[in-house]
C-alpha positions in Angstrom: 65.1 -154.2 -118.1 64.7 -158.0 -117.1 63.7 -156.4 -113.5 61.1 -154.1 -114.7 59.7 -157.1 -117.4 59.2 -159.7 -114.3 57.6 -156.7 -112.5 55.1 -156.3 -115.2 54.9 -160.0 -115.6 53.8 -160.6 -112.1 51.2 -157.5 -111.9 49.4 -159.1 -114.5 49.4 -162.1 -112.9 47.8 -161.1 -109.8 45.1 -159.0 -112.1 44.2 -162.6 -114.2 44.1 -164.2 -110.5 42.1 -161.1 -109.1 39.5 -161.8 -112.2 39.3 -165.4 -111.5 38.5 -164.5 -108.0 36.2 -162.6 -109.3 33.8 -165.2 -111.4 30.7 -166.0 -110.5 30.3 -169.7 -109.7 27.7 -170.8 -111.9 26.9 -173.9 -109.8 22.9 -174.1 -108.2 22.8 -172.6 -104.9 22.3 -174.8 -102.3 18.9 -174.6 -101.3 17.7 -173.0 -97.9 17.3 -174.7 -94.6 13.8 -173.0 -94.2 11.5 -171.4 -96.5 9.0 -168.4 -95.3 5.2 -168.7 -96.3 2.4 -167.0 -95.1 -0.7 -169.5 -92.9 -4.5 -168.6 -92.6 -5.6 -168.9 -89.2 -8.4 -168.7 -87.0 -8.2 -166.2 -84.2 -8.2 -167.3 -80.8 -10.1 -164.3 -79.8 -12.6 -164.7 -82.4 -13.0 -168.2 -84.2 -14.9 -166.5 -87.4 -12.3 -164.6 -87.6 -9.0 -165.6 -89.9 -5.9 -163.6 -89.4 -2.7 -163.6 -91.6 0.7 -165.0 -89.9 4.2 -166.0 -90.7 5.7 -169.5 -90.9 8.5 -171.2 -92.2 8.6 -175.1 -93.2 12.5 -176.9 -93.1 13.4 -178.5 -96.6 14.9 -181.0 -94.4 12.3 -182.1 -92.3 9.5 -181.1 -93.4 8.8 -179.1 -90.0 6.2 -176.7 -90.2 7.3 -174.0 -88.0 4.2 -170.9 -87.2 4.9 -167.9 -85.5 2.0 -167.3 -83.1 0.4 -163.5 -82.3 2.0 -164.0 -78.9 5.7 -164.5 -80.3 5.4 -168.2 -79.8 6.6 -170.9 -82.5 3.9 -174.0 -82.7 5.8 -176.6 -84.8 3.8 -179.5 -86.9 4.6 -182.0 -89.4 3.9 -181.0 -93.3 2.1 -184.3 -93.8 0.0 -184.5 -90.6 -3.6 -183.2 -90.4 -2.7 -180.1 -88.5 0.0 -179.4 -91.5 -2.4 -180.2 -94.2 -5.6 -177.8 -92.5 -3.1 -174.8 -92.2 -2.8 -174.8 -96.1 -6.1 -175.3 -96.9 -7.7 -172.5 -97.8 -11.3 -172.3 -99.0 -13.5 -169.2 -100.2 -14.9 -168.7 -97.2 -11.4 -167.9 -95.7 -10.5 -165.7 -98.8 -13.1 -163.6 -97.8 -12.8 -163.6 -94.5 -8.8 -162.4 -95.8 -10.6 -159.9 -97.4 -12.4 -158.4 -94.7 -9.3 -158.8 -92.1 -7.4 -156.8 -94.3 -10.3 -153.8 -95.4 -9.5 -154.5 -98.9 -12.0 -153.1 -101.4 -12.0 -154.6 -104.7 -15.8 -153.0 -105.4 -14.0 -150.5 -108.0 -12.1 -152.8 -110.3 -13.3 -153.9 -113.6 -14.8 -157.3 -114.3 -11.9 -159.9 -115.7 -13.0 -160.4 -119.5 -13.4 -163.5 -121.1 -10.7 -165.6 -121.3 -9.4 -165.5 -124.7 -10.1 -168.8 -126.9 -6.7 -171.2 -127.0 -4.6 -170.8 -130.1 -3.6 -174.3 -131.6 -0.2 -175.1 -130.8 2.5 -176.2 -133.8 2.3 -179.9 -132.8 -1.7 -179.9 -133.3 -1.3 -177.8 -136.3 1.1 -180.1 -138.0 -1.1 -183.0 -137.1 -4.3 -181.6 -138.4 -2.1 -180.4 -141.6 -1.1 -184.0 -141.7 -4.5 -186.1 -141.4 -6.0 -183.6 -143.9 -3.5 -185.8 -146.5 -5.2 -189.0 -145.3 -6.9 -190.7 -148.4 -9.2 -193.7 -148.2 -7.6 -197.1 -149.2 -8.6 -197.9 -152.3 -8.1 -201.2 -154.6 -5.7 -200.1 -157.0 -7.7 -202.2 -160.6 -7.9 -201.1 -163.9 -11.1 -200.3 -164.8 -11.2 -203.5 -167.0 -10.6 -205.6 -164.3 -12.3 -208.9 -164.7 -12.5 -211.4 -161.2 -11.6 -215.2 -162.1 -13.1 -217.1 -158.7 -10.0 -219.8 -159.8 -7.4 -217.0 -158.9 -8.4 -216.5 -155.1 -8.0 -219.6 -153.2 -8.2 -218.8 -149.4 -7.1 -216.4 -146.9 -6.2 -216.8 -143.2 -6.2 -213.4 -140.7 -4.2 -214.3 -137.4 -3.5 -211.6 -134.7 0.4 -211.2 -134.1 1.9 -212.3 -130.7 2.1 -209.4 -128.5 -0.2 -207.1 -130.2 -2.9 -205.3 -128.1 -5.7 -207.0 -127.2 -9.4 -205.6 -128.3 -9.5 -204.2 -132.1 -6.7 -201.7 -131.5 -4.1 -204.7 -132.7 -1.8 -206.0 -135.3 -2.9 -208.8 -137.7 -1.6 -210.9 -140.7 -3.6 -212.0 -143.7 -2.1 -214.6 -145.2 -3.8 -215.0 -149.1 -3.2 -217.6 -151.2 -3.8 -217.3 -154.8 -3.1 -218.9 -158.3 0.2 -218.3 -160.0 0.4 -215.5 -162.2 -2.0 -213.6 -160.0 -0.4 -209.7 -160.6 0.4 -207.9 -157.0 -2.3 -205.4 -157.3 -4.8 -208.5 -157.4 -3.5 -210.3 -154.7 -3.3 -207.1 -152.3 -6.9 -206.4 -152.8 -8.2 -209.9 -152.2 -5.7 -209.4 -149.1 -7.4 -206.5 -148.3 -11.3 -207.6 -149.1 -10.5 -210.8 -146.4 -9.1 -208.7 -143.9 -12.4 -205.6 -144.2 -15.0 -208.8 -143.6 -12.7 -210.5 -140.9 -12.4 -206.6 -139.2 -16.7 -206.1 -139.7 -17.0 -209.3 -138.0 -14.6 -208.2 -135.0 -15.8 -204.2 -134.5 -13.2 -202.9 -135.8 -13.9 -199.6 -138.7 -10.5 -198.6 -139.5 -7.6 -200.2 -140.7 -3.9 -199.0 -141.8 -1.5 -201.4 -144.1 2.0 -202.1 -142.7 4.0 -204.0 -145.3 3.0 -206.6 -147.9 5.4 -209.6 -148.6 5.1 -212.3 -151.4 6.3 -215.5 -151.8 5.8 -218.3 -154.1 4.5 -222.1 -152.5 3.7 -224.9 -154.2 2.8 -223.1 -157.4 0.6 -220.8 -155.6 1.5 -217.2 -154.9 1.3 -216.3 -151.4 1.0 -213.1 -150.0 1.3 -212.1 -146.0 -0.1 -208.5 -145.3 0.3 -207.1 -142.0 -2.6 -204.5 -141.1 -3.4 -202.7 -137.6 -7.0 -202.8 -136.4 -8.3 -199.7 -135.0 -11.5 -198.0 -133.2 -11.1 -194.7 -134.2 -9.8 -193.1 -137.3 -5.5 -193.9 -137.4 -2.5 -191.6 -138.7 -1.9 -192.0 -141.8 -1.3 -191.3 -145.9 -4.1 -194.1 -146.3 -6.5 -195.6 -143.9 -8.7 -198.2 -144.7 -13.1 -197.7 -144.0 -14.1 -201.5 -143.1 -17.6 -200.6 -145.0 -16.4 -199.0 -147.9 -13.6 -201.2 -148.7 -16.9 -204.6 -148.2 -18.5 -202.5 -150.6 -16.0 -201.9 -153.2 -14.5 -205.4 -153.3 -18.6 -206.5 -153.6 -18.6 -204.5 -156.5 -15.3 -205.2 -158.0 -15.9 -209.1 -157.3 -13.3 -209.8 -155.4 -14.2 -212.5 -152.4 -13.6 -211.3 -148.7 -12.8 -214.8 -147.8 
């Protein structure tokens, strides 16, 4: 029993070896010492004329190797002149193919239009997202009343290693009088940063963070904004004219 148990042991060895064997290594190939292509040239016979021949370039030299009409091999460098004028191919020589080969192509249909480009889910997801952008707005009451006393300076600076030109980042610093609320002191943040961006070219604007902080008994707020040419991503994008307009109208100073 023990005999005929080792027996069966050992043939099924040899088949789970045989099936080993038997995988496919799913390593890349190496890749071939020569590739085969196919170079337009000029007949010796007839110079109009182009004719169809073999060649093979190394992937190790970079050889161009041509196998003549007459059974000879001429040899040239890819990168040389003579390389570089065996694979150019012009119209000219595509008809001159034509010809060589008494193709006729009279009876096949015209190639329709090509058929328009379908948006790919990338653009449509950007499109879907600036149709959300909103214009930024000073966020006052109705009611609101400007005090001049409240707003007393504001200082725009561009931040080290921004871009240079109006696609950059900038800091308004605003100073106003204690007990100024936040919506108040963002908007005169805002109204100095829309005449300071008017003055450099710059239409569009997008708010990165706000920070406030209290300095001898002044509030002071530091805004950080990014100047830009063309319209920016995002939820809210500030309009240098119409924000100059609405902080005109709301009387809030853009200085």
């Amino acid at each position: 029993m023990r005999v005929r148990l080792a027996l069966l042991t050992g043939i099924g060895a040899l088949a789970l070896l045989s099936g080993c064997g038997a995988t496919r290594d799913a390593r890349p190939q190496p890749k071939p010492a020569q590739l085969g292509v196919a170079v337009l040239q000029s007949d010796a016979g007839a110079p109009d004329k182009k004719v169809l021949t073999k060649g093979r370039i190394s992937t190790k030299s970079g050889e161009i190797l041509i196998l003549e009409p007459d059974g000879s091999v001429s040899g040239m460098a890819l990168d040389s002149p003579e390389g570089r004028d065996a694979f150019a191919v012009t119209e000219a020589d595509l008809m001159a193919l034509n010809a060589n080969l008494d193709l006729d192509l009279s009876g096949l249909p015209d190639m329709g239009p090509l058929r328009k480009r379908e948006p790919t889910a990338q653009e449509k997801a950007l499109a879907a997202f600036a149709a959300r952008t909103r214009p930024l707005r000073l966020n006052l009451p109705a009611s609101f009343q400007a005090d001049p006393q409240d707003f007393q300076g504001a200082q725009i600076v561009s931040l080290a290693g921004s871009r240079k030109g109006t696609d950059s980042l900038v800091e308004v610093t605003a100073n106003l009088r204690s007990g100024v609320d936040a919506d108040t002191a963002f908007a005169y943040a805002t109204c100095a940063l829309a005449s300071w961006a008017d003055a450099k070219g710059a239409p569009y604007a997008r708010h990165i963070r706000t920070l406030r902080d209290k300095r001898g008994g002044k509030m002071v707020v530091g805004s950080v904004f990014t100047l830009s040419e063309r319209k920016p991503m995002g939820l809210t994008v500030m309009t240098t004219k119409q924000t100059l307009q609405e902080c005109k109208a709301r009387g809030i100073p853009a200085a």
